[in-house]
DSSP file (Angstrom, degrees, kcal/mol; ACC not computed):
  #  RESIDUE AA STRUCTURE BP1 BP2  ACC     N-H-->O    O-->H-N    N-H-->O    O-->H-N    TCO  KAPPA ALPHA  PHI   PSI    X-CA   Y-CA   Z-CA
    1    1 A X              0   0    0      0, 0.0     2,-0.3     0, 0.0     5,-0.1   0.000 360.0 360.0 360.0 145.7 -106.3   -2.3   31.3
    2    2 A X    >>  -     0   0    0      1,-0.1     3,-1.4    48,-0.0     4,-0.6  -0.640 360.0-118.5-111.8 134.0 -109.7   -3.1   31.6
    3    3 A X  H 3>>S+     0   0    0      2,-0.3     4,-3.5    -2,-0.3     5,-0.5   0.853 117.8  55.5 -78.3 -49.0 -112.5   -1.0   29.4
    4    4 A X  H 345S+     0   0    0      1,-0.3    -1,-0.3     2,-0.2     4,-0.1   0.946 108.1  43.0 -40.8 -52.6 -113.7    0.0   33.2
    5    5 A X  H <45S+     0   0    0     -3,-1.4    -1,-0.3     1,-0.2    -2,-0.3   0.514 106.2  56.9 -94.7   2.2 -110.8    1.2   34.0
    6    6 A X  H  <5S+     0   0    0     -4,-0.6     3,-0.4     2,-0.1    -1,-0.2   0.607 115.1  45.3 -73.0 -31.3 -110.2    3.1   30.6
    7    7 A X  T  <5S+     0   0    0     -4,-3.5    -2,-0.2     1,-0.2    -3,-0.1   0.556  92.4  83.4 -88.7 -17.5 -113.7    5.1   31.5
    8    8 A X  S   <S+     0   0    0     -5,-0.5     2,-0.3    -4,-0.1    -1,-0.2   0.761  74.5  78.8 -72.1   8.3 -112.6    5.5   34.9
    9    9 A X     >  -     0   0    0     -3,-0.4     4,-1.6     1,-0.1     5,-0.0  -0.848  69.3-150.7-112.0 146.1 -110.6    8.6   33.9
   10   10 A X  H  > S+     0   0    0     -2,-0.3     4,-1.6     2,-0.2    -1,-0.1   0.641  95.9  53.9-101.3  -7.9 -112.6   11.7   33.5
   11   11 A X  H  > S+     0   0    0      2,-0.2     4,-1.1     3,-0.1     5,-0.2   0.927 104.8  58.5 -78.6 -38.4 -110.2   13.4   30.8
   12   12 A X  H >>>S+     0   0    0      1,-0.2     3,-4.1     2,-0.2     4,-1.9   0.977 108.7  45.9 -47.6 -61.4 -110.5   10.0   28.6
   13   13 A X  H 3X5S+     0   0    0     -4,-1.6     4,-3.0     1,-0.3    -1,-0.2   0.901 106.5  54.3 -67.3 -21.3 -114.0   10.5   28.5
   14   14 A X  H 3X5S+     0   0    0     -4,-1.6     4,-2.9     2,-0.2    -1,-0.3   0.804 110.4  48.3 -32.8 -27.8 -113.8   14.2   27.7
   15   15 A X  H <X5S+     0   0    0     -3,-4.1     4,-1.8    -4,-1.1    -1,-0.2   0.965 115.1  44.5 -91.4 -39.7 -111.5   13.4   24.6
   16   16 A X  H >X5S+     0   0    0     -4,-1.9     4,-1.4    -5,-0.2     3,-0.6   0.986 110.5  61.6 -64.8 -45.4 -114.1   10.4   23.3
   17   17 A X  H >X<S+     0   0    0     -4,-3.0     3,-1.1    -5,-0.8     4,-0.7   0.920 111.9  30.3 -50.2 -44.3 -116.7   12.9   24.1
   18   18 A X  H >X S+     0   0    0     -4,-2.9     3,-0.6     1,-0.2     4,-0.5   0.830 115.2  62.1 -84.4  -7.7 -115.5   15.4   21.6
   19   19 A X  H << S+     0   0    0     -4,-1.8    47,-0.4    -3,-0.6    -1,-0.2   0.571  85.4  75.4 -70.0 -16.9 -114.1   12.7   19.3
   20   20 A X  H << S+     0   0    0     -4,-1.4    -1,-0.2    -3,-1.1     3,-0.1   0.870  94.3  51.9 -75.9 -31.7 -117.7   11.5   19.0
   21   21 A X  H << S-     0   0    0     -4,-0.7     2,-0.3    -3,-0.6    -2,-0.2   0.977 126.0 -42.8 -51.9 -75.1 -118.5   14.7   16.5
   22   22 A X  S  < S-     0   0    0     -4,-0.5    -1,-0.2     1,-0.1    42,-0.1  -0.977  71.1 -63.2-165.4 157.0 -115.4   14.1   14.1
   23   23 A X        -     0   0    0     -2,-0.3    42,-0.2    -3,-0.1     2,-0.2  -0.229  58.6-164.4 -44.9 156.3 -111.5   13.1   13.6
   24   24 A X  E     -A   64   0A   0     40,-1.0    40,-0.7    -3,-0.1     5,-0.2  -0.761  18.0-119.7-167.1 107.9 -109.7   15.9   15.3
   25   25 A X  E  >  -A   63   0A   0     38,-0.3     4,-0.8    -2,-0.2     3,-0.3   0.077  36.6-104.7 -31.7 152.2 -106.1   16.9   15.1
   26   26 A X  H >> S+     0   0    0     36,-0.7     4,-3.5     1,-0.2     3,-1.6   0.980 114.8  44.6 -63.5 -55.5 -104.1   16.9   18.3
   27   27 A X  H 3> S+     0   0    0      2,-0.2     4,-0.6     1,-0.2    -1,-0.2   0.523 115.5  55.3 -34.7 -14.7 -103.9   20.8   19.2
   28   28 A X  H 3> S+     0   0    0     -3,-0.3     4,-0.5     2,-0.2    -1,-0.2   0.713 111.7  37.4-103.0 -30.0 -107.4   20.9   18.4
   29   29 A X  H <X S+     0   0    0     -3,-1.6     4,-2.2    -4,-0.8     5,-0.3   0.818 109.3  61.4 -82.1 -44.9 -108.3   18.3   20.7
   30   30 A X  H  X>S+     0   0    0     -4,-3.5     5,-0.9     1,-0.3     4,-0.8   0.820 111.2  42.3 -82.0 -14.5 -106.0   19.4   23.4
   31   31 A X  H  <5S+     0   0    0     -4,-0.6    -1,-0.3    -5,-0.2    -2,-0.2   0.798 107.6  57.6 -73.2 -31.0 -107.7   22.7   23.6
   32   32 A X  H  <5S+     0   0    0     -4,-0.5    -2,-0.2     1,-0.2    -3,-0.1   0.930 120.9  32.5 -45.3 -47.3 -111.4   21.3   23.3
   33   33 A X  H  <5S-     0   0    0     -4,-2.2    -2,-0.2     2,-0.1    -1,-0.2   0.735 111.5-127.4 -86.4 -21.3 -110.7   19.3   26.3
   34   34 A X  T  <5 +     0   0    0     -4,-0.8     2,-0.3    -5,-0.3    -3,-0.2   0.744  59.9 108.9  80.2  22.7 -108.3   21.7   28.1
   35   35 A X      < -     0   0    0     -5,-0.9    -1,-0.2    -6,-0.2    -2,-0.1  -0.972  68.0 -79.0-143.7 174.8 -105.2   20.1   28.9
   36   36 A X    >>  -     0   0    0     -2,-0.3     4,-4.3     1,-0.1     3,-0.6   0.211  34.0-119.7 -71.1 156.4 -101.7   19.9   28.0
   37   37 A X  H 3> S+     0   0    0      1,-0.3     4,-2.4     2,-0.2    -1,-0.1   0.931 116.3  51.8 -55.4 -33.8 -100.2   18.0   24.9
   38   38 A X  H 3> S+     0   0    0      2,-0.2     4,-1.3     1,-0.2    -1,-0.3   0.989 116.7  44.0 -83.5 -31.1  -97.8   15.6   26.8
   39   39 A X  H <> S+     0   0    0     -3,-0.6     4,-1.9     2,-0.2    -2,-0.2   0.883 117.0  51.9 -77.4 -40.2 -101.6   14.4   29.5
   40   40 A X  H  < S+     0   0    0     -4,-4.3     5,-0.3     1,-0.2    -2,-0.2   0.937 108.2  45.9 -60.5 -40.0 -103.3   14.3   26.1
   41   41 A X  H >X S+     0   0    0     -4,-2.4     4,-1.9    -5,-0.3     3,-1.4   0.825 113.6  45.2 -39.6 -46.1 -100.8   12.1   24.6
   42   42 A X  H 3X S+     0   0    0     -4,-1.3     4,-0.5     1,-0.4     2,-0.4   0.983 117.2  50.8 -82.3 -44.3 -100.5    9.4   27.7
   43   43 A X  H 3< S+     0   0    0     -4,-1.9    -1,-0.4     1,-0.2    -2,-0.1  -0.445 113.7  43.1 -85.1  57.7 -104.6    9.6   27.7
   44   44 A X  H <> S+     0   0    0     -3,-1.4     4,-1.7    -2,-0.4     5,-0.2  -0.109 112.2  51.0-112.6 -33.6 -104.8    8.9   23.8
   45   45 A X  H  X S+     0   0    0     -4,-1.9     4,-0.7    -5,-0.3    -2,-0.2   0.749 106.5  53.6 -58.7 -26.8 -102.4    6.4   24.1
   46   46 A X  H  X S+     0   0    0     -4,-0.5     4,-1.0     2,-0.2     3,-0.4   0.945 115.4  46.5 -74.2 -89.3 -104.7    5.2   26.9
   47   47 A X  H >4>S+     0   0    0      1,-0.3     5,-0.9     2,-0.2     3,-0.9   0.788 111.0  43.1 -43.0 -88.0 -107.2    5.3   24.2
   48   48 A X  H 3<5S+     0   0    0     -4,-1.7    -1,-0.3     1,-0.2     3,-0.2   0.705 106.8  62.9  -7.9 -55.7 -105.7    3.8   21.3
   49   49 A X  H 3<5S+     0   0    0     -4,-0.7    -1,-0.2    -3,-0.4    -2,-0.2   0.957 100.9  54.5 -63.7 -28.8 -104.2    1.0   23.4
   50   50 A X  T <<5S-     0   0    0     -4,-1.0    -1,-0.3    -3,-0.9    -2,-0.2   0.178 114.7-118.8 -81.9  25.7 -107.7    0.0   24.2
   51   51 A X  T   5S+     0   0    0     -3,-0.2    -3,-0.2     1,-0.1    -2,-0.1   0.991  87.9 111.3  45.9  52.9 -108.7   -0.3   20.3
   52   52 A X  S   <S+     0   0    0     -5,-0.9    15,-1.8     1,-0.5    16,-0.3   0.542  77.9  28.1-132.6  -2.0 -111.3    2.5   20.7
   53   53 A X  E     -B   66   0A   0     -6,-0.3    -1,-0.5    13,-0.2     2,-0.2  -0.939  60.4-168.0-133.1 174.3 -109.1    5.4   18.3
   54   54 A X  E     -B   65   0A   0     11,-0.9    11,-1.4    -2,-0.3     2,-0.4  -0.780  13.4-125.0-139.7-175.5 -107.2    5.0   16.0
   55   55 A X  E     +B   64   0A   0     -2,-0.2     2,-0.3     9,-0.2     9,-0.2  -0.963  21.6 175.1-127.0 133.4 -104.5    7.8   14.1
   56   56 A X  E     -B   63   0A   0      7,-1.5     7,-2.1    -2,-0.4     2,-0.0  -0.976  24.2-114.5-151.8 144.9 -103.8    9.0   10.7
   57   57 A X  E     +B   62   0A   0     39,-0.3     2,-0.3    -2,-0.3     5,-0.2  -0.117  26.9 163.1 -38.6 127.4 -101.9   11.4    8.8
   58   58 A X  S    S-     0   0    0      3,-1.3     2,-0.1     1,-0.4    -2,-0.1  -0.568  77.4 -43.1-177.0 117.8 -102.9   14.4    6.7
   59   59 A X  S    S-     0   0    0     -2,-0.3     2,-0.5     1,-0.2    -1,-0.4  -0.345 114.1 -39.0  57.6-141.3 -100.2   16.6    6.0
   60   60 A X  S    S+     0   0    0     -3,-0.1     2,-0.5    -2,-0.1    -1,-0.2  -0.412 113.5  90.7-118.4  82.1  -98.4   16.9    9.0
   61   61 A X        -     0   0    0     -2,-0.5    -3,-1.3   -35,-0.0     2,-0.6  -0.961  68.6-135.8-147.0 146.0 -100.9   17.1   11.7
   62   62 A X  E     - B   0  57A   0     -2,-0.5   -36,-0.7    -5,-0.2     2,-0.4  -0.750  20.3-166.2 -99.3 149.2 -102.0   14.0   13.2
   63   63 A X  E     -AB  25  56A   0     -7,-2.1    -7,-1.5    -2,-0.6     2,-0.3  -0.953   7.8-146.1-124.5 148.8 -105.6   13.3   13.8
   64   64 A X  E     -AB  24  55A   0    -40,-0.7   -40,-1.0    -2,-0.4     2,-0.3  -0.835  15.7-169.2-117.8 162.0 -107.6   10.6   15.9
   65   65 A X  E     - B   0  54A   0    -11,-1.4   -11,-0.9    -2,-0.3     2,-0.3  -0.773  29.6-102.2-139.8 153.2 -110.9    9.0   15.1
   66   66 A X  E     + B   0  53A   0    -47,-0.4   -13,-0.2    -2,-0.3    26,-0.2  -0.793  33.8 171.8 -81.9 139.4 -113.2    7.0   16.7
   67   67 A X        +     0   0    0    -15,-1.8     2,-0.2    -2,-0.3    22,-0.2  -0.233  64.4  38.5-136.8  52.3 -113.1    3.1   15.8
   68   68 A X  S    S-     0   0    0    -16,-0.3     2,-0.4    20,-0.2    20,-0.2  -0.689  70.1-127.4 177.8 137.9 -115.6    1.5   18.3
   69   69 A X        -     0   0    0     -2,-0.2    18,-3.6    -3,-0.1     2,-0.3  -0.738  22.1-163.8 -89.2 139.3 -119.3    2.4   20.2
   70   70 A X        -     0   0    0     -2,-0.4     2,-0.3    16,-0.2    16,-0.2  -0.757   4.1-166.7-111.5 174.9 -119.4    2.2   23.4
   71   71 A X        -     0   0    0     -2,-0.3    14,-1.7    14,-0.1     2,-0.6  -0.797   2.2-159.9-159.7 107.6 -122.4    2.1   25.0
   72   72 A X  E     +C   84   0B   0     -2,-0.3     2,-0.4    12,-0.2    12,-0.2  -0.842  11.4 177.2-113.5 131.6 -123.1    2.6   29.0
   73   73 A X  E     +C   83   0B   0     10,-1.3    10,-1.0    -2,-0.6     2,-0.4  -0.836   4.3 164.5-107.5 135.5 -126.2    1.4   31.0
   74   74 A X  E     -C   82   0B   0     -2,-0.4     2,-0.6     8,-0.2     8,-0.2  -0.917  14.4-165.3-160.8 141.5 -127.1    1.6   34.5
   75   75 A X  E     -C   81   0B   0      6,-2.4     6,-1.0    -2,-0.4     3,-0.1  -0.970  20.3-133.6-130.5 135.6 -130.2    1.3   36.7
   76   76 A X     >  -     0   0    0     -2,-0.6     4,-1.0     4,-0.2     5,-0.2  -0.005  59.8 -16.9 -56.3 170.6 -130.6    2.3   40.1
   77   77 A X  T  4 S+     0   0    0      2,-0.2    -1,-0.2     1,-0.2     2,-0.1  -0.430 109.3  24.9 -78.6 157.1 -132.2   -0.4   42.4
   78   78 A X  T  4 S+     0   0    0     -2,-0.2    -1,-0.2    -3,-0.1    -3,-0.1  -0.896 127.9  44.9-102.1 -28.5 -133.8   -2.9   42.7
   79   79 A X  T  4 S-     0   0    0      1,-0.1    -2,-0.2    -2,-0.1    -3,-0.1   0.852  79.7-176.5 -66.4  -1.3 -132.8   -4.0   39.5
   80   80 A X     <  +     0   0    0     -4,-1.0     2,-0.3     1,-0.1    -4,-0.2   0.887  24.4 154.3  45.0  66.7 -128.9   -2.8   40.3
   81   81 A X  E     -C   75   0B   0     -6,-1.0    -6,-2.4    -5,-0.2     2,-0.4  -0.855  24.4-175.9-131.5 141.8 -128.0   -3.8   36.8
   82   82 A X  E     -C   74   0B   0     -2,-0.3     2,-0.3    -8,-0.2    -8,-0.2  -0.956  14.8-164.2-141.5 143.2 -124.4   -1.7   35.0
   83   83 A X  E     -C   73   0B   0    -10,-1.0   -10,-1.3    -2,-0.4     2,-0.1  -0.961   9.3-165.4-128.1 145.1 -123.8   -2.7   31.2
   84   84 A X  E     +C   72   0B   0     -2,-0.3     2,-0.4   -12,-0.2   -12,-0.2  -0.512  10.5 178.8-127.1  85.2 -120.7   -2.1   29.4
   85   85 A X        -     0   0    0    -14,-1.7     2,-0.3    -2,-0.1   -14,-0.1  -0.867  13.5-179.5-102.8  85.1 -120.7   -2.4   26.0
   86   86 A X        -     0   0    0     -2,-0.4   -16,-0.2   -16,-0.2     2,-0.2  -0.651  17.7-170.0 -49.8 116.4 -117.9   -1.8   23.2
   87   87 A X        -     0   0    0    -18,-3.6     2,-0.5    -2,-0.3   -20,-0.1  -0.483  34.0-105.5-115.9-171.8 -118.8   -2.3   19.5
   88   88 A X        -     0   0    0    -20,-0.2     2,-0.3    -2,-0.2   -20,-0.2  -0.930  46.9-163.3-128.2 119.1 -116.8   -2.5   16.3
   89   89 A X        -     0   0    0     -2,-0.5     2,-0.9   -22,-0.2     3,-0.0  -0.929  19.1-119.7-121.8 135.0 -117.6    1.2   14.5
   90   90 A X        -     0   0    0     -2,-0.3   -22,-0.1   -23,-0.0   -24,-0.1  -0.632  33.5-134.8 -81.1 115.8 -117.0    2.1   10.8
   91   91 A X        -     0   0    0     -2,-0.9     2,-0.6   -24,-0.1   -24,-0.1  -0.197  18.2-109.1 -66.3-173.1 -114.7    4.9   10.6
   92   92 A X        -     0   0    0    -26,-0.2     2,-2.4    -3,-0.0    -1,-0.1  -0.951  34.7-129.4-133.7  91.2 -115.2    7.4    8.7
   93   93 A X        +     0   0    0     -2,-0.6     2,-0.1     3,-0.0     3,-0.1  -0.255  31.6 171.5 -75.1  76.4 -112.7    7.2    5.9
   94   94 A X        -     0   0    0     -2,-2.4     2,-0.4     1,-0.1   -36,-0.0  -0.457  63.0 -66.2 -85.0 158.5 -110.5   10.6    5.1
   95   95 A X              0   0    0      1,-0.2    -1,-0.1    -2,-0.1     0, 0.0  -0.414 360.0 360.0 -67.0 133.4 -107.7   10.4    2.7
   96   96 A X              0   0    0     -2,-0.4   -39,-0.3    -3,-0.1    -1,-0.2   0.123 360.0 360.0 -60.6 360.0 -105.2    8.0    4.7
């Protein structure tokens, strides 16, 4: 799947949106964003496949992070110009 077509969903970007604050447990997330555990799953998975979270333990709750900036551009015409940019981001390093 194509970075495009990872943004094209408007619940992904909801979930990077709140992910952009801090790591966030799943229940915690799937009520920030408002939808159910098994649609959050398939869109983190989503997420994940496209190397832009990652997952870690603590205790037993799982949490996701961001591990990459994205970065979106667009100009109306004339210059008609769309950028889509994915960078390599330091996580933020909680006990593992």
């Amino acid at each position: 799947m194509t970075l495009l077509e990872v943004f094209g969903s408007s619940q992904r970007l909801k979930i990077l949106r709140e992910l952009t604050h801090r790591p966030m447990y799943v229940s915690e997330l799937t009520e920030a964003v408002g939808m159910d555990g098994k649609t959050a799953s398939h869109h983190l998975s989503v997420l994940e496949d496209a190397e832009l979270l990652e997952h870690y333990h603590q205790g037993n709750r799982k949490y996701y992070r961001l591990v990459r900036s994205v970065q979106f551009e667009a100009s109306p015409p004339p210059e008609r110009s769309f950028v889509l940019q994915a960078n390599e981001r330091s996580p933020e390093n909680p006990s593992d």
